[in-house]
C-alpha positions, 0 to 999 in steps of 0.5 A, a space after each residue: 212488402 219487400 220494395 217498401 221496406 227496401 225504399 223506407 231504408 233507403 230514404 232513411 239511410 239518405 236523410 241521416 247523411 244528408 244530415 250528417 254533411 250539412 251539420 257542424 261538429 263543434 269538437 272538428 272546429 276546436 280552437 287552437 291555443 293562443 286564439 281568441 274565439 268568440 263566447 257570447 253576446 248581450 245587447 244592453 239597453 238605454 240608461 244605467 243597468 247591469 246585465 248577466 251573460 249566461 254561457 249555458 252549454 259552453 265546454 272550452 276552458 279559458 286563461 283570458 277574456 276581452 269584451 267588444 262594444 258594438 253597435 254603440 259606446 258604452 261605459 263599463 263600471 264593473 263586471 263579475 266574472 263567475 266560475 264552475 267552482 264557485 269562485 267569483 272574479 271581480 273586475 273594475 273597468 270603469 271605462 268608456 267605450 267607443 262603438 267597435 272597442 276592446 277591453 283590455 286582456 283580462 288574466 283569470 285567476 288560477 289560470 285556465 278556468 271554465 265560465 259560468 256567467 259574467 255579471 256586468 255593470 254598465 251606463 248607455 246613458 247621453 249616447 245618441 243610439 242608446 244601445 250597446 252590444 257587448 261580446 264576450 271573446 276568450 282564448 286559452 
């Protein structure tokens, strides 16, 4: 009885530091001041559209955002930028991407601000591919 609960500890105390060594702490990787990080993506569909990019359980607070169109050209009409408080940020683009552009560097309002979601409108509409990715990146 003794050896099994000896072994049942053992292995049990084994699989916790397995875990604990091959897991990633987000707050040992926190993003220093002044660097862009990556927060979320959507790949888009063909034709006109509008999509919503929802940021869930993210924790980090941002001064700036920029958007990166990949996987295809996009034009971007507008986009709503939507806070924890409530407030609501409105963005005129009414730009036309090139696969692997930026935005411009959009300033929030009021300073460092924590996203809830960016609503945006979009036209995929006469490109070949027909589908766009577009990332979110933020930096405070």
């Amino acid at each position: 009885m003794r050896r099994t609960t000896i072994l049942f500890s053992s292995i049990i105390v084994a699989v916790f530091l397995l875990t604990a060594a091959f897991t990633t702490n987000r707050v040992s990787t926190k993003n220093k001041a002044g660097d862009w990080f990556f927060l979320e993506d959507k790949k888009v569909g063909f034709g006109a559209d509008h999509d919503v990019i929802h940021f869930g359980n993210w924790k980090d607070d941002v001064r700036q955002i920029k958007l990166k169109v990949t996987d295809g050209p996009l034009k971007m009409y507008s986009m709503k930028i939507y806070f924890d408080n409530g407030s609501i940020q409105n963005v005129e683009l009414r730009n036309r991407f090139a696969q692997g552009s930026e935005s411009r560097v959009i300033d929030m309002d009021g300073g460092l601000r924590h996203l809830t979601k960016i609503e945006f409108w979009y036209e995929t509409k006469g490109f070949a591919r027909g589908r766009s990715r577009v990332a979110v990146w933020g930096k405070n």
